[in-house]
C-alpha positions in Angstrom: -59.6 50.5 -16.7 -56.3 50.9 -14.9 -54.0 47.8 -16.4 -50.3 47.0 -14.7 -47.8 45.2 -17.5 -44.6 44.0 -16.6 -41.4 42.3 -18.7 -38.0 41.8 -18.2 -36.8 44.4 -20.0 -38.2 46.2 -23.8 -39.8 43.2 -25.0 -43.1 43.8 -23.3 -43.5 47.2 -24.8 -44.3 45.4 -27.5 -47.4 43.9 -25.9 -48.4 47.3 -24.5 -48.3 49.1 -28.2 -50.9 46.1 -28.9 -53.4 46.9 -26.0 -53.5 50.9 -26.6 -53.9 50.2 -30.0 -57.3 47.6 -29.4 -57.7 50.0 -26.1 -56.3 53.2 -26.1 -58.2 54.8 -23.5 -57.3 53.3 -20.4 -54.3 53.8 -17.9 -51.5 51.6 -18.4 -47.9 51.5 -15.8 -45.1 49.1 -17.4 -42.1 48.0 -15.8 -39.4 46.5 -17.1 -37.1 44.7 -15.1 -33.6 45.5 -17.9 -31.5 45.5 -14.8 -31.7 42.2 -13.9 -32.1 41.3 -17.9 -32.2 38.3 -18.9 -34.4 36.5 -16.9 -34.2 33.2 -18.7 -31.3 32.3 -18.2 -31.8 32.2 -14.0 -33.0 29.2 -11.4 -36.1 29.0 -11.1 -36.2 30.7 -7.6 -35.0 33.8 -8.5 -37.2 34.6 -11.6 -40.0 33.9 -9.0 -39.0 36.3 -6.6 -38.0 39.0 -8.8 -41.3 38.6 -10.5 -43.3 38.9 -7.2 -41.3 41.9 -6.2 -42.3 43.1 -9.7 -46.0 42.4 -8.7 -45.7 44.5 -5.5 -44.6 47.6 -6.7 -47.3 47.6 -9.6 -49.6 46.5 -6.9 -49.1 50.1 -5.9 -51.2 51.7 -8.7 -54.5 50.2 -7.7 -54.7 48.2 -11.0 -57.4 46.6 -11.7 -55.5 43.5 -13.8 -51.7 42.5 -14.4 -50.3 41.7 -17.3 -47.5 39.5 -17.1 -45.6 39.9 -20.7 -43.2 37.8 -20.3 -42.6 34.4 -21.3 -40.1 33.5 -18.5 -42.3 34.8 -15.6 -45.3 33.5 -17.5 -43.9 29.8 -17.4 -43.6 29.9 -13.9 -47.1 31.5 -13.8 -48.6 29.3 -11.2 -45.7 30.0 -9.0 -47.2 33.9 -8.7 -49.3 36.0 -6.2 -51.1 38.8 -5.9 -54.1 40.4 -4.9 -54.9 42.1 -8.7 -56.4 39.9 -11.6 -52.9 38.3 -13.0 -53.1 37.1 -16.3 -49.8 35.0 -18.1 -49.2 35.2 -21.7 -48.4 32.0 -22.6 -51.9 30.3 -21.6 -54.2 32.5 -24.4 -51.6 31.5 -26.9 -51.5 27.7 -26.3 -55.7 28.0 -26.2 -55.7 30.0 -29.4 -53.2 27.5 -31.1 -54.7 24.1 -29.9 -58.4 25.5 -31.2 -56.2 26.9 -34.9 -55.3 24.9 -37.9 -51.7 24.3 -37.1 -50.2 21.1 -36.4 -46.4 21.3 -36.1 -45.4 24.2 -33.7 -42.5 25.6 -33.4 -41.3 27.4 -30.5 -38.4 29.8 -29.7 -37.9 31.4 -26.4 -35.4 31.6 -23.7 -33.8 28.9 -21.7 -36.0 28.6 -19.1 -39.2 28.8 -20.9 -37.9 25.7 -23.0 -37.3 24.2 -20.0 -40.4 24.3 -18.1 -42.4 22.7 -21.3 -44.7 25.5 -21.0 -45.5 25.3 -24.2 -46.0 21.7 -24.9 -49.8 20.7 -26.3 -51.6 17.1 -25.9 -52.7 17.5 -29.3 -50.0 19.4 -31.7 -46.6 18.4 -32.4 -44.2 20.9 -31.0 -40.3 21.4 -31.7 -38.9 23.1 -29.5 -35.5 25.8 -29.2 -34.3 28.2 -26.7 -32.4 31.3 -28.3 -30.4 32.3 -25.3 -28.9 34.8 -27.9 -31.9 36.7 -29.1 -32.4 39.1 -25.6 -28.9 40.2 -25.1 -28.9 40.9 -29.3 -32.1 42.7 -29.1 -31.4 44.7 -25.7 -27.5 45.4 -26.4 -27.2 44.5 -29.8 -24.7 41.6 -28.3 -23.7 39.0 -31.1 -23.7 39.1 -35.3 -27.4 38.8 -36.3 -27.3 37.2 -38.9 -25.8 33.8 -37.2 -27.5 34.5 -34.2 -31.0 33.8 -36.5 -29.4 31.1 -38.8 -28.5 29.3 -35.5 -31.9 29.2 -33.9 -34.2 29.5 -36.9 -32.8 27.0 -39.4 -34.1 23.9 -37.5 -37.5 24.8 -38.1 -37.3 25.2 -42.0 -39.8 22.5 -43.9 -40.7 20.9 -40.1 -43.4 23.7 -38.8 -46.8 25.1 -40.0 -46.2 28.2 -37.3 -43.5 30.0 -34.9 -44.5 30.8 -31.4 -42.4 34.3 -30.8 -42.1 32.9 -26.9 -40.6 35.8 -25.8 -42.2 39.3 -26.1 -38.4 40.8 -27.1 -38.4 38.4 -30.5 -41.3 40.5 -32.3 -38.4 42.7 -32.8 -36.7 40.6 -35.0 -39.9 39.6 -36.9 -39.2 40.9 -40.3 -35.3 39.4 -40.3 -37.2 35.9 -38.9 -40.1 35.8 -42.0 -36.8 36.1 -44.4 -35.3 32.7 -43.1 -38.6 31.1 -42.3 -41.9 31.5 -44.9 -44.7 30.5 -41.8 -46.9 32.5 -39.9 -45.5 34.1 -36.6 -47.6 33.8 -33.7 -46.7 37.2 -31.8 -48.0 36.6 -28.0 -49.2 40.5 -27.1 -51.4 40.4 -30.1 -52.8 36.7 -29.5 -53.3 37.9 -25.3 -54.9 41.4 -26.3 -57.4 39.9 -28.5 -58.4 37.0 -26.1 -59.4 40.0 -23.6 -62.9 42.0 -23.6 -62.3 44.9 -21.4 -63.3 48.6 -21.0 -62.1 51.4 -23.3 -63.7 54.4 -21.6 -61.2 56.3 -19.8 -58.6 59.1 -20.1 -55.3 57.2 -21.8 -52.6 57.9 -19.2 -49.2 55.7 -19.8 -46.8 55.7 -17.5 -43.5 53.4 -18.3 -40.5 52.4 -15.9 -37.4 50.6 -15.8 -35.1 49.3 -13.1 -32.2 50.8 -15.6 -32.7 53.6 -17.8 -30.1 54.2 -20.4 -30.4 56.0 -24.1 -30.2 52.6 -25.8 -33.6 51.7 -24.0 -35.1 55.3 -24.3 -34.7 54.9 -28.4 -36.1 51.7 -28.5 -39.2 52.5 -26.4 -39.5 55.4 -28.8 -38.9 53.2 -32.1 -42.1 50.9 -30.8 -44.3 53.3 -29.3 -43.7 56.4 -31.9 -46.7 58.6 -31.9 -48.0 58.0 -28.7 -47.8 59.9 -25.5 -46.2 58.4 -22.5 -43.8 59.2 -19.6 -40.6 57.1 -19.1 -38.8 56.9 -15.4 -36.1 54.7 -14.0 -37.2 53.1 -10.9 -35.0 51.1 -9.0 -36.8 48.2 -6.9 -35.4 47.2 -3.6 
């Protein structure tokens, strides 16, 4: 099966380490978008079209589904075209969550995700936060961590049964997060790969691009996806 995933930067690399470890032998093209990073703090409008001009160029690979792994883009999902299978991340993690034994959600992702109440559910009691600072932390190492996760993280303590991670960047932090807050963490790429049932039955072929390519991004690719094969190009999108 050819699958297409695209992000606005590193965090959906971590949803792709999830799929070629359910399904390693497919073909899987990434991009990530780290030149326009972040996305969620932008109108409306502009996440749209950068996320359709994402679409295109993966369109390119005769894919036979797209991933979008990104919360941002995925909360203005319906907003989206293509002529490939799109699937949003957000939508098999509300369904997984409204079906689990958690009542009081909480919720961290960017600005805009908060925003669009994508993550709102008729029958669970959500809190809600957007940590604007978590991206430009994880993807430049902007900002002290320490009060950075304090800051977002300590409105939750004794008020939630579970954390959605709502953006696919804040796995990253997952270890320093479970220190501050004893609940489960609900990680979207896992929750999205194991809602799928596809093929596993072709050569494994990766192929990962960014619109800006710079050592800081080659290690980190490297840190998540150490001991498997893939080939890493900058590609600039007009």
């Amino acid at each position: 099966m050819r699958i297409g995933l695209m992000d606005s930067g590193l965090g959906g690399i971590n949803v792709l380490k999830e799929f070629v470890k359910k399904y390693p032998n497919n073909y899987y093209v990434y991009f990530g978008d780290n030149k326009n990073l972040p996305y969620g703090d932008k109108k409306e409008e502009e996440i749209v079209s950068l996320a359709n001009n994402n679409i295109k160029f993966l369109e390119s690979f005769n894919l036979d589904m797209i991933i979008v792994a990104c919360g941002t883009m995925s909360s203005q999902f319906d907003k989206l075209s293509s002529n490939i299978k799109l699937i949003n991340i957000i939508t098999p993690t509300k369904e997984y969550l409204k079906k689990s034994k958690y009542n009081r959600i909480g919720v961290i992702a960017t600005k805009r995700s908060i925003e669009s109440n994508a993550f709102l559910m008729n029958n669970k009691l959500v809190i809600q936060k957007a940590a604007i600072e978590f991206v430009p932390y994880i993807e430049k190492n902007i900002g002290d961590k320490e009060t950075i996760l304090h800051d977002n993280l300590d409105l939750f303590i004794d008020r939630v049964d579970c954390l959605i991670l709502g953006c696919t960047h804040y796995p990253l932090l997952s270890e320093d997060i479970k220190e501050i807050l004893n609940v489960d963490l609900i990680d979207m790429g896992k929750v999205i790969v194991d809602s799928l049932n596809i093929t596993n039955d072709s050569k494994q072929e990766i192929n990962i691009y960014f619109s800006k390519l710079d050592e800081n991004t080659k290690n980190n690719v490297n840190k998540i996806l150490k001991d498997i094969n893939y080939n890493l190009e900058q590609k600039e999108l007009n």
